[in-house]
Legacy VTK file of the C-alpha trace (Angstrom):
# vtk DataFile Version 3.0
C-alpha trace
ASCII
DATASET POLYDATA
POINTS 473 float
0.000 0.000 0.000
1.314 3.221 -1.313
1.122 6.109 1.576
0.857 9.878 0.607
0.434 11.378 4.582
3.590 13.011 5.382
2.673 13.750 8.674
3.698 9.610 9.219
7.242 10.156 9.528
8.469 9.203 13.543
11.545 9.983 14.841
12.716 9.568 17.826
16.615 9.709 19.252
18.896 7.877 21.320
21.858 10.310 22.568
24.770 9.188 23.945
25.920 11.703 26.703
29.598 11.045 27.909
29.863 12.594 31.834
33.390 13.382 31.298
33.822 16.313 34.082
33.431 13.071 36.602
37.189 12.875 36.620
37.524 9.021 36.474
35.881 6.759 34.456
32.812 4.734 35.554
34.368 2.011 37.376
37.917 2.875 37.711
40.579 5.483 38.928
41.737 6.029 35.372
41.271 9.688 33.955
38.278 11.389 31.820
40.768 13.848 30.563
42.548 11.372 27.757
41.495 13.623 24.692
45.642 14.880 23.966
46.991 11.872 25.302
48.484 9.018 23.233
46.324 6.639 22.507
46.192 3.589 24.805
47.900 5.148 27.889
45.405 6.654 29.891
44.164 2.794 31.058
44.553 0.112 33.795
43.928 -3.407 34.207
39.939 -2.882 34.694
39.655 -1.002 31.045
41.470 -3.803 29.646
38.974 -6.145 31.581
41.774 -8.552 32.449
41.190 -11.246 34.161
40.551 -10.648 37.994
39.666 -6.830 37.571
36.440 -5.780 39.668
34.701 -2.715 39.279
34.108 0.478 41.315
31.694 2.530 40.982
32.263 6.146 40.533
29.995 8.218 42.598
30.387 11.723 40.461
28.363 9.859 37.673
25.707 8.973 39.534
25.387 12.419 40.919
25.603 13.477 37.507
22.958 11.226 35.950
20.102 11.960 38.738
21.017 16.101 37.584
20.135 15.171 34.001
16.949 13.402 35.209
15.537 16.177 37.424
16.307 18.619 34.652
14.623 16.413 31.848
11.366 16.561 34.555
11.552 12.788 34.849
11.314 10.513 38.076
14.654 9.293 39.600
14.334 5.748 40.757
14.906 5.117 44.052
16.741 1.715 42.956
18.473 0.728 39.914
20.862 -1.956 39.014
23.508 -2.891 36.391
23.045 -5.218 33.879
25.453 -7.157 31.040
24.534 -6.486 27.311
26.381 -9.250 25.232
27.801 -8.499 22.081
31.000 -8.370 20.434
32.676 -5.925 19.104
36.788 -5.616 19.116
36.300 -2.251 21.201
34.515 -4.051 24.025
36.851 -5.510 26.359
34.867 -7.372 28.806
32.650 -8.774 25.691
29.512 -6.939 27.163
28.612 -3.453 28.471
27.981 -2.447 31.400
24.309 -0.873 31.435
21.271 -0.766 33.103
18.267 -2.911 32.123
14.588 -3.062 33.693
15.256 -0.229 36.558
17.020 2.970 34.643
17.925 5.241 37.125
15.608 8.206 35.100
12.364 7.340 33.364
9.109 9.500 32.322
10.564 12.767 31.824
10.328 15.463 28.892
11.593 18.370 26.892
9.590 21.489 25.152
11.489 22.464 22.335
10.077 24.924 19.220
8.207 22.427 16.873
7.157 23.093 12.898
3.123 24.072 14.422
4.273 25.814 18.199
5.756 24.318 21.097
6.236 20.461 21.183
6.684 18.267 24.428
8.825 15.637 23.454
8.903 12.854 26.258
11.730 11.071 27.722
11.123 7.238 28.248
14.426 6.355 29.985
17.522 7.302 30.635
20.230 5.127 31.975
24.350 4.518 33.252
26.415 2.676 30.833
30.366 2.677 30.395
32.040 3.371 26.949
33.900 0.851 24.967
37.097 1.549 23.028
37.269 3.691 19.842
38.089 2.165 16.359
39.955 3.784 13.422
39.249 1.999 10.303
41.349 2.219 7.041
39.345 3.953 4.570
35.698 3.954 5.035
33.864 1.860 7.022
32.424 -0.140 3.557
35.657 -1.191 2.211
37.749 -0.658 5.318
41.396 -2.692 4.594
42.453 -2.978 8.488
41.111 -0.976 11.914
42.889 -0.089 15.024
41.696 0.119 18.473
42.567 2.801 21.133
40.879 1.271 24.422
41.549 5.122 26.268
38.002 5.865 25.832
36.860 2.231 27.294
35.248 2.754 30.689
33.815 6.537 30.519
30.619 6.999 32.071
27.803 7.366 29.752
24.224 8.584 30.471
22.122 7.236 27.333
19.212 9.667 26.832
16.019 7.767 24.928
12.780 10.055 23.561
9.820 8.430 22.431
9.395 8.826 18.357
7.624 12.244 19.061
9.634 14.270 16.297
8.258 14.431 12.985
10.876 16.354 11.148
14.653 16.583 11.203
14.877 20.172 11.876
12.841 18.951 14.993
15.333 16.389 16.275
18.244 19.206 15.718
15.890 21.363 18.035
15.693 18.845 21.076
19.680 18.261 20.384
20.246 21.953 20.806
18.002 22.302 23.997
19.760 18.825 25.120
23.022 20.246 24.403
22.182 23.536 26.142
21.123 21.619 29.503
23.867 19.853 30.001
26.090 22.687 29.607
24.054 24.623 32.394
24.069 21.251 34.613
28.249 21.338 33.995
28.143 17.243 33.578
30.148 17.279 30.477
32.113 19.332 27.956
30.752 19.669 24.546
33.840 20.133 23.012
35.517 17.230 23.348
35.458 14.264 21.197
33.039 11.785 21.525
31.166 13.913 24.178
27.833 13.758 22.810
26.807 11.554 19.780
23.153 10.425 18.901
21.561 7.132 17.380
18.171 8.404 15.164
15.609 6.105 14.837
13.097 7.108 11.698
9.874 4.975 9.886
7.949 6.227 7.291
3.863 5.675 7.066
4.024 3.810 10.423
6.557 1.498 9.019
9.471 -0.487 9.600
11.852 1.469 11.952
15.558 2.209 11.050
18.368 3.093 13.184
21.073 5.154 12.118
24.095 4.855 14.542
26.643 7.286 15.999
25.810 10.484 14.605
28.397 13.079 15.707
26.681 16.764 15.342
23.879 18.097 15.571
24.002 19.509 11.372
24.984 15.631 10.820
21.663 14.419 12.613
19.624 16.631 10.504
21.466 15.653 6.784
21.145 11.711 8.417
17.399 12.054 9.198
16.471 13.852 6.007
18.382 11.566 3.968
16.614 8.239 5.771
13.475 9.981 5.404
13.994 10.154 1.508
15.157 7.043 1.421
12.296 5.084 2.820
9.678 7.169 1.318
11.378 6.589 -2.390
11.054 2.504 -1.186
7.681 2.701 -0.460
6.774 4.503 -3.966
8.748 1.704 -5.248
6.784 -1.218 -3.496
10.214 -2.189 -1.811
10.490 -4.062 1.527
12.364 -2.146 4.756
13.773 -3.889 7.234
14.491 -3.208 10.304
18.016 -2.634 10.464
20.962 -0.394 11.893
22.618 2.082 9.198
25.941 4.265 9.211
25.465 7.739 7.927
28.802 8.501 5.448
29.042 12.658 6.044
31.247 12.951 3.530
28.330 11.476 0.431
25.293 12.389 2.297
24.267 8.585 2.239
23.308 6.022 4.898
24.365 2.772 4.657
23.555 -0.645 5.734
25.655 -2.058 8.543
23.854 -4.745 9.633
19.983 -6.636 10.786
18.908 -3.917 14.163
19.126 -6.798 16.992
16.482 -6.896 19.616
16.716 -6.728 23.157
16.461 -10.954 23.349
19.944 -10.552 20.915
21.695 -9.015 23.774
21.022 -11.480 26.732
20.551 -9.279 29.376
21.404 -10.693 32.687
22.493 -8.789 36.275
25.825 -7.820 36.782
27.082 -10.146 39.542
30.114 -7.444 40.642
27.494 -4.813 41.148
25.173 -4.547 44.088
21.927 -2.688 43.412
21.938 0.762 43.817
19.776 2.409 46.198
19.616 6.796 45.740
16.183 7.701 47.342
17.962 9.790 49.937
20.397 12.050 47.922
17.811 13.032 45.144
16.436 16.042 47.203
19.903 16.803 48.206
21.083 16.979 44.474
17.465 18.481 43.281
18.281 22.073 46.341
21.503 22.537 44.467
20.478 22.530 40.632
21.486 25.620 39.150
18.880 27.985 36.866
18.435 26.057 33.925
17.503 27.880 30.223
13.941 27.981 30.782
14.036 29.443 33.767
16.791 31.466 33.269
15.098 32.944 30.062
11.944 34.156 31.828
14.471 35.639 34.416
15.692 37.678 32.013
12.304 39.151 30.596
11.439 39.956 33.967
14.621 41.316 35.109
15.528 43.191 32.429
12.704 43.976 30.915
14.624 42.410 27.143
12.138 40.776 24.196
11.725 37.005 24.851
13.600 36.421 21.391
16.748 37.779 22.702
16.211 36.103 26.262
15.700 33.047 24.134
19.305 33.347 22.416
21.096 34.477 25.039
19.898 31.466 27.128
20.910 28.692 24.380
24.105 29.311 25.827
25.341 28.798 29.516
28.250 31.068 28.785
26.563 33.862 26.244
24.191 34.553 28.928
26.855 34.996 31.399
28.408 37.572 29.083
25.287 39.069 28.981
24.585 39.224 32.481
28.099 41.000 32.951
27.473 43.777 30.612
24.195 44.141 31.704
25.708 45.294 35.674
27.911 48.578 33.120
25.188 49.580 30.738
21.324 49.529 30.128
20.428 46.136 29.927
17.866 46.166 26.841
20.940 47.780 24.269
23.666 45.002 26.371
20.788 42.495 25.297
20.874 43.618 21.506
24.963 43.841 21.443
25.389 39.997 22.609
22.480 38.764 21.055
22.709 40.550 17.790
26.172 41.789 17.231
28.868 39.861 18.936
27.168 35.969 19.361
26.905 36.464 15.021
30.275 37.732 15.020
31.389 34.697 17.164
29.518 32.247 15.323
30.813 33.268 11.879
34.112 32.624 13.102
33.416 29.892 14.968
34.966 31.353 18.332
34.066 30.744 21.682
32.665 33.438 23.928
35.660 32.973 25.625
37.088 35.588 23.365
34.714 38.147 24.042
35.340 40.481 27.569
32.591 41.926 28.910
34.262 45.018 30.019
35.339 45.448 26.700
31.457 44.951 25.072
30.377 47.449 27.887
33.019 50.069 26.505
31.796 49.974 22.721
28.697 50.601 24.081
29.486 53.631 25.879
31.098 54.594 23.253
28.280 54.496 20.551
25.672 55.930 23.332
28.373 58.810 23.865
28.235 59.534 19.856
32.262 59.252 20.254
31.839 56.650 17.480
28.744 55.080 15.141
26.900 51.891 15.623
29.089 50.904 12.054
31.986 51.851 13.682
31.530 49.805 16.852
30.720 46.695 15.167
34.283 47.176 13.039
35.428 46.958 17.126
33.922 43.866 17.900
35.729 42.517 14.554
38.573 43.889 14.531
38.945 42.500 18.248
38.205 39.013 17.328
40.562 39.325 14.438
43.552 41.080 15.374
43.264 41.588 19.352
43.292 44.706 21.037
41.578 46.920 23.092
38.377 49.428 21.965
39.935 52.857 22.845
43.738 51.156 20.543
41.188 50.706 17.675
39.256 53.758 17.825
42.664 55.483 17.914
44.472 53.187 15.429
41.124 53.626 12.722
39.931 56.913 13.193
36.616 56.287 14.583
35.622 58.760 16.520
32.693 60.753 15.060
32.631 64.211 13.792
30.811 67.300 15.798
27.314 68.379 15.425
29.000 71.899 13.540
30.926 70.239 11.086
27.657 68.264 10.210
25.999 70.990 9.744
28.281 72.473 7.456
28.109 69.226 5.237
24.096 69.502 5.363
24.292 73.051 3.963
27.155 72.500 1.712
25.400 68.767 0.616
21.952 70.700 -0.130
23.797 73.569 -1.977
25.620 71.075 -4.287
22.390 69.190 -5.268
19.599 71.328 -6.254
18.376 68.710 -8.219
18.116 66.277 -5.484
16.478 68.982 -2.810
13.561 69.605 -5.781
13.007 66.294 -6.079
12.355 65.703 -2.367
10.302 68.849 -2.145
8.128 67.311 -4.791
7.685 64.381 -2.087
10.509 61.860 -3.554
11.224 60.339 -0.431
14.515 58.676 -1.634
16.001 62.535 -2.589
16.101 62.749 0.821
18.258 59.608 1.430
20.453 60.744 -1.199
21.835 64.417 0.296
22.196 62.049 3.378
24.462 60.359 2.064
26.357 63.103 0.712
26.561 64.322 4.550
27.893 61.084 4.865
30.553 61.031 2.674
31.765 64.170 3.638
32.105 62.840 6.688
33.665 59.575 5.341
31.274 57.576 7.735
32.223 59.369 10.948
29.119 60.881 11.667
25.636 59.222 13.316
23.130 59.144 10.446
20.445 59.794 12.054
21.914 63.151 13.292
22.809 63.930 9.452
19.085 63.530 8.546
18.054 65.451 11.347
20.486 68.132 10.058
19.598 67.511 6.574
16.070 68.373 7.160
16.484 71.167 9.544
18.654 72.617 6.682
15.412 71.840 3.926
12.984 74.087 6.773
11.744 70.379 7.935
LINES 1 474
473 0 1 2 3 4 5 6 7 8 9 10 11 12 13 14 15 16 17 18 19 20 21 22 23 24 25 26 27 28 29 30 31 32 33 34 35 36 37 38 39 40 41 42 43 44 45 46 47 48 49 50 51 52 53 54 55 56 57 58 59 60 61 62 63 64 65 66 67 68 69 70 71 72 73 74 75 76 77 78 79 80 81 82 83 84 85 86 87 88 89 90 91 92 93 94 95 96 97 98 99 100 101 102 103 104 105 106 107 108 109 110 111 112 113 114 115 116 117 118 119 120 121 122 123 124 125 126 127 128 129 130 131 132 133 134 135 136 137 138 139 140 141 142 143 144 145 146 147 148 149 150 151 152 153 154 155 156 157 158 159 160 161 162 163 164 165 166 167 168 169 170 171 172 173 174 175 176 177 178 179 180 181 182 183 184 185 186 187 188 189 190 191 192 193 194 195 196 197 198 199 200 201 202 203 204 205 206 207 208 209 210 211 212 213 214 215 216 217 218 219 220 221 222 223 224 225 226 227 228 229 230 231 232 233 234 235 236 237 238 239 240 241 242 243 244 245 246 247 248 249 250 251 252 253 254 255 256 257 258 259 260 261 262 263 264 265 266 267 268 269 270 271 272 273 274 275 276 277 278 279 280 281 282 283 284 285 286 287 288 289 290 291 292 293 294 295 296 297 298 299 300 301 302 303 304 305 306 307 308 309 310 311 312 313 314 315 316 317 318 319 320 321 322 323 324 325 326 327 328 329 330 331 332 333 334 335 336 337 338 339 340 341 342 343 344 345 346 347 348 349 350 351 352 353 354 355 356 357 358 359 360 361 362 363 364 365 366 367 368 369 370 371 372 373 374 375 376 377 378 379 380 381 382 383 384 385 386 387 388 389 390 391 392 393 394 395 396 397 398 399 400 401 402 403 404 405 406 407 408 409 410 411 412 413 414 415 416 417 418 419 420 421 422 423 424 425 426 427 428 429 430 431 432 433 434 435 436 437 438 439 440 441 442 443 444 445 446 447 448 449 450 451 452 453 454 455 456 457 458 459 460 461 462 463 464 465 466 467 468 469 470 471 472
């Protein structure tokens, strides 16, 4: 049967979230911090799983995992309990993962994120503890891969696996509840986003309430979208075709734009889940309050904060919140200068110049913002000339009153303006009869003529004000 009804297309997601601010892996001493380090070095006897090797568990993690519950608005369970998943893999050490089965630790919880028709709730069905197994490098791609090599540093991090229900219908979706993911962690300061492997995301997709298809280990958030769009295609062009799906697990290939088939999706039965017989259950009833009185302001809250502090439109509250860090830069420049223009400068001006580049706000001091701000509201400089600041800082370096100095920006006086608007009207009769015969754009043209006499040091809206004054406006 041939289905027309695009509104059919499920997604739902599977993110991998790797704690690694919890300073030791999962169930050893061994360090998080093995990014720079050569590869198979930052490891003991228990990442190896050599025989005789008995786990620990690290507390930090499960700290960390009942913060991402309570912030996902899900119930914590008061016991949970580790369980084996079989499979094998070369990466996988022990031959099985350590996970959690029948009892995650977070369960029932949700996320509002900006949907195609208004705001979407998109619920959270679990979300459980599992370590990390090695990383593989294959030669050339994974299709026709000659040889791979294993680096078992990343076997053992703690991993909270974060599973939605298929509530998304379109890709742009899922890359909107990745980005609000994404944003809560940061706030909760489990993990950093910049490291490898810190986040990565299986997507599961069917067509016309069809066979489901995973595609695995999806590294950014742009990736999940091209993935999901692609799959979506994919099985749509099958069904016009009267092909078969199965239900199977593909690898998306970034590089074509293509997913391809890895192998049959397994079911849970596949993975002979039994209990972990080194690890006790794990009883947290009595620290979940304790954890829940010190959660810091998370995005939503933080946002309405904002509106109601500082009196700032909810769209700029709303991107100055998508970041832990841009809103502390706000926040900072807010304390030197009115809040509403600070609101406009970050939100506007310096988080687009940041982005272009792809800098983090890191780069960006809030004293400095504050001072371009001054400067503009002072008419020292223009608006133009304050954003050449901002670029010229993330460029080059330097400070706002070096570059003012070093370009020329400050702004011409009031009496040399006028001077241009009577010399600008003199020199264009032509232009001052056409706007007295109610051309609008005559007007915008002597303007300009201010302004180039000026050579862009001057506030426009002071040379129109001049500019009409002059006309007997």
């Amino acid at each position: 049967m041939v289905y027309e009804n695009p509104d059919q297309v499920m997604i739902g997601l599977e993110v991998h979230v790797q704690l690694n601010k919890a300073n030791t892996k999962m169930f050893c001493g061994c360090t998080t911090n093995y990014t720079d380090e050569e590869a198979n070095t930052c490891l003991c006897a228990g990442c190896l799983a050599l025989p005789g090797t008995t786990p620990v568990l690290n507390e930090k993690s499960v700290e960390y995992a009942i913060k991402i519950g309570l912030a996902l608005n899900a119930e914590i369970s008061d016991e949970t309990d580790f369980y084996m998943k079989n499979y094998f893999y070369p990466d996988l050490g022990n031959g099985y993962q350590v996970t959690q089965f029948d009892k995650p630790i977070v369960k029932n919880g949700h996320i509002v994120i900006e949907g195609e028709d208004g705001e979407l709730n998109v619920r959270i069905r679990r979300a459980h503890m599992e370590d990390d197994p090695g990383k593989m490098a294959h030669f050339g791609s994974i299709e026709k891969s000659t040889g791979s090599i294993i680096d078992f540093n990343r076997s053992g991090m703690p991993l909270v696996e974060i599973v939605t229900e298929p509530d998304m219908r379109t890709a742009k979706e899922a890359r909107r509840f990745l980005d609000k993911l994404r944003s809560i962690l940061e706030y909760l300061d489990v993990f950093d986003g910049s490291r490898e492997g810190a986040m990565k995301a299986d997507a599961n997709v069917s067509v016309y309430l069809g066979t489901r298809v995973e595609v695995k280990n999806i590294s950014s958030h742009k990736s999940v979208e091209k993935a999901i769009n692609y799959e979506i295609m994919r099985q749509k062009d099958a069904h016009r075709k009267g092909k078969k799906l199965v239900q199977e697990t593909r690898h998306y290939d970034e590089g074509r734009n293509v997913t391809i088939s890895l192998r049959v999706k397994e079911t849970a039965d596949d993975y002979r889940y039994f209990p972990d017989f080194d690890l006790v259950p794990l009883y947290v009833g009595g620290r979940v309050e304790e954890i829940r009185a010190a959660m810091p302001e998370l995005p939503d809250a933080k946002r309405e904060r904002f509106v109601a502090q500082y009196g700032i439109s909810d769209a700029h509250a709303k991107s100055l919140t998508s970041e832990k860090a841009f809103a502390d830069l706000f926040e900072k420049v807010a304390t030197k200068v009115d809040p509403k223009i600070a609101a406009s400068w970050v939100a506007d001006i310096v988080k687009g110049e940041l982005n272009y580049r792809d800098l983090p706000v890191t780069k960006c001091d809030a004293d400095d913002i504050a001072c371009i701000i001054d400067l503009v509201g002072c008419k020292k400089i223009s608006e133009e000339s304050g954003v050449t600041i901002v670029r010229t800082m993330l460029d080059d370096g330097g400070k706002p009153d070096q570059i003012v100095a070093a370009k020329g920006l400050l702004m011409v006086g009031d009496d040399f303006l006028a001077t241009a608007a009577k010399e600008a009207i003199a020199e264009n009769p032509s232009a001052v009869a056409d706007y007295r015969a109610g051309i609008e754009k005559a007007l915008n043209f002597l303007v300009g003529k201010v302004m180039q006499k000026s050579k862009g040091k001057a506030d426009a809206r002071t040379a129109r004000e001049l500019v009409l004054k002059e006309l007997g406006e």
